[in-house]
LUMBARO-537230 format. One record per residue (C-alpha): x, y, z. Coordinates in steps of 0.05 Angstrom, whole numbers, padded with zeros to 5 digits. Layout:
+--------+--------+--------+
!     px !     py !     pz !
+--------+--------+--------+
!      X !      Y !      Z !
...
+--------+--------+--------+
This chain:
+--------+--------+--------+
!     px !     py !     pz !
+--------+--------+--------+
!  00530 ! -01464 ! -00510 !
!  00482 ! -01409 ! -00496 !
!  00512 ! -01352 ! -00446 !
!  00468 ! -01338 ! -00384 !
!  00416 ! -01287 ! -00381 !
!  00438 ! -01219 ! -00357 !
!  00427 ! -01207 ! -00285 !
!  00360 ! -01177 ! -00258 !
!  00359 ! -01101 ! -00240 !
!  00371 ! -01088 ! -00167 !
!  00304 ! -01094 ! -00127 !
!  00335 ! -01059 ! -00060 !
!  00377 ! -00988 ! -00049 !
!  00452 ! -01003 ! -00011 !
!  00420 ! -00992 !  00056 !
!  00367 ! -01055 !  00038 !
!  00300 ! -01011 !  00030 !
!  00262 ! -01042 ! -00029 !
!  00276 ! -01001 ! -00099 !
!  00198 ! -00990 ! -00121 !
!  00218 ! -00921 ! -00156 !
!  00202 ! -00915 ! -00234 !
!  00217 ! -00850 ! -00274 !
!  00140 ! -00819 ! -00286 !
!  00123 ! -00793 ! -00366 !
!  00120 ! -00732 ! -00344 !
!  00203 ! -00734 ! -00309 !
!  00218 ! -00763 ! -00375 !
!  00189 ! -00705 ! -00404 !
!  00208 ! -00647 ! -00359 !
!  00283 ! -00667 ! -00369 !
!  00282 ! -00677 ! -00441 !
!  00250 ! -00598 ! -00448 !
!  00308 ! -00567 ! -00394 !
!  00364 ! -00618 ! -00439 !
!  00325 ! -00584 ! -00514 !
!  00336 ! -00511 ! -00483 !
!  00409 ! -00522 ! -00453 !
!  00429 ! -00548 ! -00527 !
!  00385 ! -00485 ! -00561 !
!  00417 ! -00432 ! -00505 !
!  00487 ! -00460 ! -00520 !
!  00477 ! -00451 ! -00600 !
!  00456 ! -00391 ! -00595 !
!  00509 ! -00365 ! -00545 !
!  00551 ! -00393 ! -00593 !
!  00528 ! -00353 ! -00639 !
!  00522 ! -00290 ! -00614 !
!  00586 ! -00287 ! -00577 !
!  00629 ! -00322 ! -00629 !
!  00693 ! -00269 ! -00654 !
!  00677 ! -00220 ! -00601 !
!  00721 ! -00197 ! -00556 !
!  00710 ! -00170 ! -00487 !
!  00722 ! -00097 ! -00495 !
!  00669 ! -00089 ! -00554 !
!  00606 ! -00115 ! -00514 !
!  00581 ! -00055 ! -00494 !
!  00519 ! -00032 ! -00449 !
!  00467 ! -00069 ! -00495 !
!  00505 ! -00135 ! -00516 !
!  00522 ! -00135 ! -00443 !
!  00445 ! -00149 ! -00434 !
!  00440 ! -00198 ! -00488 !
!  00495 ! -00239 ! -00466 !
!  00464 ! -00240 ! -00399 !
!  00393 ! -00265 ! -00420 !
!  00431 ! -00320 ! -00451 !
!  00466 ! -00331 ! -00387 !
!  00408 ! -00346 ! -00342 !
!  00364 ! -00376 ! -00386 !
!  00418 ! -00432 ! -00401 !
!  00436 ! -00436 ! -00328 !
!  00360 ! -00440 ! -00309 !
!  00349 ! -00495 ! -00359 !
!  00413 ! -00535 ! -00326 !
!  00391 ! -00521 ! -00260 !
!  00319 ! -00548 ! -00279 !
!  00352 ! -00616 ! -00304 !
!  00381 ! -00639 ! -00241 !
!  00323 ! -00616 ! -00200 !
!  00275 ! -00660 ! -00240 !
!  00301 ! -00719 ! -00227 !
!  00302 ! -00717 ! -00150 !
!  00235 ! -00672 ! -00145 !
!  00187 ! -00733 ! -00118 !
!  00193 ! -00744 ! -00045 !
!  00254 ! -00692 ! -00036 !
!  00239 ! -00633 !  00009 !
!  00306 ! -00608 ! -00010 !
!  00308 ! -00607 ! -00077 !
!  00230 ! -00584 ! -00077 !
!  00250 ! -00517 ! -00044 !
!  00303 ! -00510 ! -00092 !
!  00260 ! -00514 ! -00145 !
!  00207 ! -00458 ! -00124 !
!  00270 ! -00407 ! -00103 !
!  00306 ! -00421 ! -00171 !
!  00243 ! -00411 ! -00206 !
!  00239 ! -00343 ! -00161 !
!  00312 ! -00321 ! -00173 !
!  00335 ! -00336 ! -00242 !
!  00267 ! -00324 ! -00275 !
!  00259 ! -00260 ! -00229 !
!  00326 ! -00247 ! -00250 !
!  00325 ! -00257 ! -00326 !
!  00251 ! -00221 ! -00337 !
!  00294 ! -00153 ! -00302 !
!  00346 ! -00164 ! -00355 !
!  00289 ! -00170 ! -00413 !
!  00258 ! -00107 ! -00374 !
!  00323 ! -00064 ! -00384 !
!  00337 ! -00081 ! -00451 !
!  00266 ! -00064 ! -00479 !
!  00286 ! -00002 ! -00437 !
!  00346 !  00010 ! -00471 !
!  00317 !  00007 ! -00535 !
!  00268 !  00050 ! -00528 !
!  00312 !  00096 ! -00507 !
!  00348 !  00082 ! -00578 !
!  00285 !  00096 ! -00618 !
!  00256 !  00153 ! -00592 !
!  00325 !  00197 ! -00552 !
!  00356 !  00250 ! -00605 !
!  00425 !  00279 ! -00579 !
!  00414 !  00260 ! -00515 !
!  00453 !  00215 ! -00465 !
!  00418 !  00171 ! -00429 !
!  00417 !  00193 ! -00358 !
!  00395 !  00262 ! -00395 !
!  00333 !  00230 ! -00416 !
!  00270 !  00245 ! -00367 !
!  00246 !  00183 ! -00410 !
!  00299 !  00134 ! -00397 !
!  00304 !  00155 ! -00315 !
!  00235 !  00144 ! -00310 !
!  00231 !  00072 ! -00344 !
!  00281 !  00053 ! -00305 !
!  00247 !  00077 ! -00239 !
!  00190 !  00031 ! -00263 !
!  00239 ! -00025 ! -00263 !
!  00259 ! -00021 ! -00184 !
!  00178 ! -00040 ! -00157 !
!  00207 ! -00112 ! -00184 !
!  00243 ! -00112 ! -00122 !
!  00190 ! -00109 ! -00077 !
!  00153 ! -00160 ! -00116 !
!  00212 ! -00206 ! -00111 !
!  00209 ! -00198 ! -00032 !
!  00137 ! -00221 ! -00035 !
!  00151 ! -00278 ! -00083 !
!  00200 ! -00300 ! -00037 !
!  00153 ! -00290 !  00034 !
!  00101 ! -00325 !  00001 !
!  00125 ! -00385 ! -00035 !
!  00099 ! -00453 ! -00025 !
!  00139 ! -00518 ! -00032 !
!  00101 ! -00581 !  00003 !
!  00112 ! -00659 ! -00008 !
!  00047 ! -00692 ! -00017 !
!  00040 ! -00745 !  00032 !
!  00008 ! -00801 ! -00015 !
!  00047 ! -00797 ! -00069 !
!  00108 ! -00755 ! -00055 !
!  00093 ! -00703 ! -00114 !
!  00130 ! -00639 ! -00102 !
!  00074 ! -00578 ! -00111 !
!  00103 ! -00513 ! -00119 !
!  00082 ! -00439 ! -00127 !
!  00069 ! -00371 ! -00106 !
!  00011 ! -00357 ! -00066 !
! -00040 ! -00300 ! -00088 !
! -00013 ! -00249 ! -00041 !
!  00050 ! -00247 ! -00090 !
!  00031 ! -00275 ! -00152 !
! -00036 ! -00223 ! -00166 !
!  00025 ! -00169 ! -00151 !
!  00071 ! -00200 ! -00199 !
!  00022 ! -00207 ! -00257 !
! -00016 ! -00140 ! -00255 !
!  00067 ! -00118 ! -00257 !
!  00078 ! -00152 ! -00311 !
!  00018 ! -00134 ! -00344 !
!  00032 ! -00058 ! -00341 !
!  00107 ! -00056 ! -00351 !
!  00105 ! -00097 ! -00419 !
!  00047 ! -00058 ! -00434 !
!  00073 !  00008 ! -00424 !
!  00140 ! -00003 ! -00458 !
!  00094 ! -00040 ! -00525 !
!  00057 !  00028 ! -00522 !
!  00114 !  00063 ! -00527 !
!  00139 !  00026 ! -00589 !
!  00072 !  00028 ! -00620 !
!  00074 !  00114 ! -00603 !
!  00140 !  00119 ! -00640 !
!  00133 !  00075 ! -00702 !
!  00050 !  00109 ! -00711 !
!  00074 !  00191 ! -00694 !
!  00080 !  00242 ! -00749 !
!  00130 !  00273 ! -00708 !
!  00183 !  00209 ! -00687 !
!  00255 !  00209 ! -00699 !
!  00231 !  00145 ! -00738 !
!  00197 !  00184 ! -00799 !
!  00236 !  00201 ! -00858 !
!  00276 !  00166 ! -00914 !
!  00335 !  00162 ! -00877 !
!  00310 !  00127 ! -00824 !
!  00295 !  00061 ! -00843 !
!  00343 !  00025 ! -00796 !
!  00311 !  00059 ! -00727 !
!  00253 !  00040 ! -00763 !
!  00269 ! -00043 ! -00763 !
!  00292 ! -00031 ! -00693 !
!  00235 ! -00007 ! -00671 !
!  00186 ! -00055 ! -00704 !
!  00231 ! -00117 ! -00687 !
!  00227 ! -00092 ! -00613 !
!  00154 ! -00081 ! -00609 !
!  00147 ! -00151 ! -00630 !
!  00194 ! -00183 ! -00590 !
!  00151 ! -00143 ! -00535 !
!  00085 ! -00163 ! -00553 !
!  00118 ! -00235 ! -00550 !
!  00150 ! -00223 ! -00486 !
!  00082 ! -00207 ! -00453 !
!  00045 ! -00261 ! -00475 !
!  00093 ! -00316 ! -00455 !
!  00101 ! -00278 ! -00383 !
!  00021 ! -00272 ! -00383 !
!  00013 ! -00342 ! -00393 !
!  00059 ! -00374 ! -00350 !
!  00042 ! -00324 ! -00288 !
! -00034 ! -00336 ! -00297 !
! -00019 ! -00408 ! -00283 !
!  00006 ! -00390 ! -00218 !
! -00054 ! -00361 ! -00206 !
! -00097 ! -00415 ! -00232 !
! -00063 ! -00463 ! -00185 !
! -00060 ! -00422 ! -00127 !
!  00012 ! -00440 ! -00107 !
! -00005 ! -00516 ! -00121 !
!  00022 ! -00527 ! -00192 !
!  00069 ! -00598 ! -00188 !
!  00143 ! -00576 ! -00187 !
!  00162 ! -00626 ! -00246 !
!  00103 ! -00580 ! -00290 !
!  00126 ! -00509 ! -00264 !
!  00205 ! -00524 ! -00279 !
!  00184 ! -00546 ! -00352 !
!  00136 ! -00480 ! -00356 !
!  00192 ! -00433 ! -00334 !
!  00246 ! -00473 ! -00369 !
!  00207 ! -00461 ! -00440 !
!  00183 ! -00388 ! -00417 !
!  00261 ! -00366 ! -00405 !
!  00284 ! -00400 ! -00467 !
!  00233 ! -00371 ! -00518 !
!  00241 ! -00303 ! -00491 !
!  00317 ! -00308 ! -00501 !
!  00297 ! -00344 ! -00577 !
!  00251 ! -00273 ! -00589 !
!  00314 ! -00225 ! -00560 !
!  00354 ! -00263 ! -00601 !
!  00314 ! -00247 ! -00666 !
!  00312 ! -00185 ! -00638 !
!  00381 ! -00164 ! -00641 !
!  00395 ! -00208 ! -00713 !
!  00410 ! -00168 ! -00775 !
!  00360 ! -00155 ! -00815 !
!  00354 ! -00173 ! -00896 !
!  00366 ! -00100 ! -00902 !
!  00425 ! -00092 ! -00854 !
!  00455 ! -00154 ! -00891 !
!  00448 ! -00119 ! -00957 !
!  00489 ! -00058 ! -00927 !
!  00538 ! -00103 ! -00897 !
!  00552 ! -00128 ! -00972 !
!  00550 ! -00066 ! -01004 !
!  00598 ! -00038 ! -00948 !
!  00649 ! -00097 ! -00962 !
!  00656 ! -00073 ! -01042 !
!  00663 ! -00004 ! -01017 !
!  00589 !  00021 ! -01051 !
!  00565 !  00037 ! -00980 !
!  00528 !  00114 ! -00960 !
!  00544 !  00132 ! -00892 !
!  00489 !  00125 ! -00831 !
!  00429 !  00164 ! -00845 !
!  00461 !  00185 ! -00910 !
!  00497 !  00238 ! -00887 !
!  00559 !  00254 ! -00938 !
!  00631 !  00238 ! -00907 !
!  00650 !  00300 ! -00934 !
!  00605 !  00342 ! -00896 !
!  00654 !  00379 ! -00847 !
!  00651 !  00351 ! -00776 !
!  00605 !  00301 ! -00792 !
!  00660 !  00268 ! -00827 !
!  00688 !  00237 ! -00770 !
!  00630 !  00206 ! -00752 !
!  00608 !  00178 ! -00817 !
!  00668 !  00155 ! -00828 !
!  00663 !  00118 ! -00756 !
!  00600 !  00081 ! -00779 !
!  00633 !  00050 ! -00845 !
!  00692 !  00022 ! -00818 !
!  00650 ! -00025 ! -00774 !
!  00634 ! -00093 ! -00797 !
!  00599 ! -00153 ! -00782 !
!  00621 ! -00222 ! -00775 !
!  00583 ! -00265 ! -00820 !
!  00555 ! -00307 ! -00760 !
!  00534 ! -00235 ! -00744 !
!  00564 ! -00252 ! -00678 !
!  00567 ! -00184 ! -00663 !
!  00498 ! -00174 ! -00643 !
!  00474 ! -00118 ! -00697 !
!  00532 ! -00074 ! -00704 !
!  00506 ! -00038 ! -00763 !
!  00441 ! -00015 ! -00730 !
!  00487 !  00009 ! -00663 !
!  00529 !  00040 ! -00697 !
!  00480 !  00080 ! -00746 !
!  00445 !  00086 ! -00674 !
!  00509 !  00117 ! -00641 !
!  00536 !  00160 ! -00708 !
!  00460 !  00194 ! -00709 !
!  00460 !  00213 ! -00631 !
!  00531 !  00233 ! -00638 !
!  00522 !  00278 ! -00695 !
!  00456 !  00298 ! -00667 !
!  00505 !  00317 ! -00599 !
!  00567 !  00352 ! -00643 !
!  00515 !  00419 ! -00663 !
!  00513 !  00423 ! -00590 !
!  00579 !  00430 ! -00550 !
!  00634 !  00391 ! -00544 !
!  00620 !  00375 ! -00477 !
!  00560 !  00344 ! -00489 !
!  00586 !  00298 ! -00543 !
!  00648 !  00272 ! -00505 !
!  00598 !  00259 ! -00448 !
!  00548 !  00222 ! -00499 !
!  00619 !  00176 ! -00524 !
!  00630 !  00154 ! -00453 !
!  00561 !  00131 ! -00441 !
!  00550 !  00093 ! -00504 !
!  00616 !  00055 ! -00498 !
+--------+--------+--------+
């Protein structure tokens, strides 16, 4: 005997209003992008994090950890709003002031650590809050909070009353302000890669310095990149005037905030070159940072710092042989000068 058909689907909701709601292509597709990026954040947390312990992330790790941070908890965020975005004042308002916060909040962290390494590639012997440089790309940073303000102020999150689409965005009063920012800051910080790797005169030129060099031509890259994906996802603000459907703008900042953390991320990887010293250093064939002999008086001590380092072969310690080539070079750039200067330098790079 043939068993009964299943039951039909449920055509009313518990409190007996008829159940006429269908997922749209687009929901379908909005979640499956935020579900792709939680999965790609959590690898490459994974990865990155993997072996280290909490007293060795430092300043710059610090920053990397945290990009990965927000961008995952953006993308989760972005999966449960999706699914209750049509017809849900609530969850529509959400969805603008999460895009504000977290992607406000994760472009500030990309900010400071293209900050940081410029400060890396062009700062000889000197700590950072000794750098006219480094104070002054940080006072660029703070204008952010103003434009954050603004974002905030003049945000739009309406429920269209035909079809109950969420439409979310920023209108022009704060999102001309935000990409003009944009604009300039990724622009002047590129600039300022480009200056060091083209000048005659950069800490960058010479035989020893091919490391500084990788850093500095990763990072311009991962700059240029930076801008572009910022660029395009703030012009279509603009474009839609604070009228972009929610389900689109999640998905658009979702993918923005995950590829930027995908760039940092090959970024701060080891390079063929750094993996080569890494191997070298394991048989004990390994020159110390910038070539300097470990013999060489008080340089020893710092050459000697920069070979007992070592990576783990996840390189889950986020480039340790360019920061520490970094941090042995400004130290024994610091050591000619005083001792006071070069205990101050240790405490700011740790």
């Amino acid at each position: 005997m043939d068993s009964p058909p299943p039951p039909p689907p449920p055509t009313t909701h518990f409190d007996g209003t008829k159940n006429t709601y269908q997922p749209e292509t687009v929901e379908i597709l909005s979640l499956f992008i935020s579900l792709l990026c939680i999965t790609v954040m959590s690898l490459l947390f994974g990865r990155k994090t993997a072996g280290t312990r909490i007293g060795n992330i430092n300043y710059a790790r610090g920053l990397v950890i945290m990009l990965y941070f927000l961008s995952w908890l953006f993308s989760v965020i972005a999966a449960m709003l999706v699914q209750t975005n049509n017809s849900n004042q609530i969850s529509c308002t959400l969805s603008i002031l999460v895009c504000i916060v977290l992607y406000a909040s994760s472009k500030v962290v990309i900010y400071l650590f293209l900050t940081e390494r410029v400060y890396v590639v062009t700062a000889v012997g000197v700590t950072r809050w000794n750098s006219r440089m480094y104070k002054f790309n940080l006072a660029l940073v703070s204008p952010y909070l103003g434009i954050f303000v603004l974002a905030v102020y003049y945000r739009v999150a309406d429920i269209q009353d035909e079809n109950g689409h969420c439409m979310i965005g920023l209108k022009s009063a704060a999102s001309i302000p935000l990409i003009l920012y944009d604009t300039f800051i990724c622009s002047w910080l590129t600039g300022l890669f480009v200056r060091a790797l083209l000048s005659s005169t950069s800490m960058l030129q010479g035989p020893t310095k091919s490391r500084l060099r990788d850093v500095a031509r990763r990072t311009f890259i991962g700059s240029v990149f930076a801008l572009l994906l910022s660029s395009a996802n703030v012009a279509s603000l603009v474009y839609f005037d604070g009228h972009q459907r929610g389900l689109y703008c999640l998905a658009s900042c979702t993918l923005d905030v995950t590829l930027n953390a995908i760039v940092i991320h090959w970024v701060t990887s080891s390079t063929g070159r750094s993996r080569y010293d890494q191997k070298h250093r394991s048989d004990g064939n390994s020159r110390p940072p910038g070539g300097v002999h470990p013999h060489n008086g008080n340089n020893q001590q710092y050459a000697m710092q920069g070979m007992d380092k070592s990576v783990d072969p996840l390189e889950s310690h986020i480039s340790v042989s360019i920061e520490s080539y970094v941090e042995d070079y400004h130290r024994m750039q610091l050591s000619s000068k005083s001792p006071h200067q070069t205990r101050a330098y240790s405490h700011v790079v740790e």
